[in-house]
N, C-alpha and C positions, 0 to 999 in steps of 0.2 A: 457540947453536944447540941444547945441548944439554937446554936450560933448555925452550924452546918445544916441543922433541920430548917431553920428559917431559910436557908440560900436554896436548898432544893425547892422549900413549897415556890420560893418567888422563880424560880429557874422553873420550874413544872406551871406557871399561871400564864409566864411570856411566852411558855413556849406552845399551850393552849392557845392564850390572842393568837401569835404567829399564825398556828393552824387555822383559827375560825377568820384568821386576814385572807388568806390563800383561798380557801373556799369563797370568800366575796369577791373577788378580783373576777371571775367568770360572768357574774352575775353584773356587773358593774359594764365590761366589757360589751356583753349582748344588749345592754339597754344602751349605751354608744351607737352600735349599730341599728338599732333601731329608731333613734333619732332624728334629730331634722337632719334632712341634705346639705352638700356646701356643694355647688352653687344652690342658692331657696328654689325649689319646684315647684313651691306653690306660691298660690300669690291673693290677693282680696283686689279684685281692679272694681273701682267706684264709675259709675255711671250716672252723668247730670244732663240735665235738661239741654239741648243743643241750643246755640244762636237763637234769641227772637220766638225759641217755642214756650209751651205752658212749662206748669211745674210738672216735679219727679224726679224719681233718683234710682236709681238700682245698686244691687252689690253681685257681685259673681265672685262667687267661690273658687278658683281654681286649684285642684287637685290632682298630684300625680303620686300615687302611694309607692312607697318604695317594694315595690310584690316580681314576677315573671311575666305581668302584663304590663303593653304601654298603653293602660287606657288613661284617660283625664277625663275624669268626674267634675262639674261645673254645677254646682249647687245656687240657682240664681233667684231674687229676690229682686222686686221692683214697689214701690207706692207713689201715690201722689200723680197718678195717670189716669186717664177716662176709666168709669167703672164697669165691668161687665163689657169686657172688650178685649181683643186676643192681638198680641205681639212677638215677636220674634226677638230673639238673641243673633248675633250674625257675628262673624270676627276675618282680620284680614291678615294675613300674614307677609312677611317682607324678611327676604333672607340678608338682605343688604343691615346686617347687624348691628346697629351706629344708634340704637334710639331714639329712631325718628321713622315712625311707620307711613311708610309711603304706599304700604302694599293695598291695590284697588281688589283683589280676590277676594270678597264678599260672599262668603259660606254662611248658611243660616242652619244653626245648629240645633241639636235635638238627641233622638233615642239615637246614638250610633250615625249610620246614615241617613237616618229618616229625620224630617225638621218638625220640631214640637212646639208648640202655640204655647205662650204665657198667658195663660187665660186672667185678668183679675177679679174679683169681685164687686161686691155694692161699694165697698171704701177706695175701689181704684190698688187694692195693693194684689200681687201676684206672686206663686211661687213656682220654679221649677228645675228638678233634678234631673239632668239633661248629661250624656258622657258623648267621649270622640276615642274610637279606638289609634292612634299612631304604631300599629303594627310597619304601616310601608314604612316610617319613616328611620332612617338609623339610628342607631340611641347617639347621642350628644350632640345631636344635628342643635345649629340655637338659631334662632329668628326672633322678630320683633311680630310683638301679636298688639292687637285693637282689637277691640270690640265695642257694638252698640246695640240699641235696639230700635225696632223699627215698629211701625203699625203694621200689623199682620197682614191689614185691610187694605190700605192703599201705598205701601212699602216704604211712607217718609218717614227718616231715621227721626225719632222725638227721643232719644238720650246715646250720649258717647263716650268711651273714656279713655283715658290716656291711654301712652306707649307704652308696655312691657317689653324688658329680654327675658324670652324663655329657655333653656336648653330639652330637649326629649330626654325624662330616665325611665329609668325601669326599675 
């Protein structure tokens, strides 16, 4: 008797895990989707001092959350530039998708459509949270993107940074 009572308790424990496996497998599932993207959407593109100028460095965040909007949030960060001085973010896009941006389309970017100043402070360092809606553009459209920044003041680019490929998601 005591044999048969042992096989049920262990037959009734596996079959508890079983059920509390089943219940995790949902849960498991939705945090996959909510994940990172394959191909990556977002990116950290570093920005250094151009040819022959001063120091500085910047970082741009790029974001494209995986939501029902195609906006891209651009979280940007600059130091090591004139202090108490206002700059631009600008980027160029190049559909010729080979990772090598040739594209001259020089956009200076900001709230949306409107362009937004990097303003820095007394240490030369600056911050700004800056988006671009790509509603026009199709989801999976991919291009080669640049970006630099420029003196807000007299438009000469003082930092640039490599070529990305990006694809649009949503």
């Amino acid at each position: 008797m005591n044999v048969f009572r042992n096989r049920v308790r262990t037959a009734g424990a596996a079959a508890a895990v079983a059920a509390l496996s089943l219940l995790a497998v949902p849960a498991f599932a939705g945090a996959d989707a909510a994940g990172p993207a394959t191909p990556n959407f977002n990116l950290e593109a570093q920005l250094r001092p151009v040819a022959g100028g001063s120091d500085g460095f910047g970082l741009v965040k790029f974001r494209q959350p995986k939501d029902a909007n195609k906006i891209v949030y651009l979280d940007v960060w600059v130091r090591g530039l004139a202090s108490s001085h206002s700059y631009s973010l600008q980027r160029a896009t190049d559909s010729n998708v080979n990772d090598d941006c040739t594209g001259t389309n020089w956009l200076t970017l900001g709230q949306g459509l409107v362009p937004q100043a990097i303003t820095t402070d007394e240490t030369g360092t600056g911050r700004a949270n800056l988006f671009r809606d790509l509603a026009a553009v199709p989801l999976g459209t991919e291009f080669d993107i640049g970006f630099r920044g420029i003196d807000a003041v007299t438009s000469a680019v003082v930092l640039e940074g490599a070529c990305y490929r990006l694809p649009v998601s949503q």
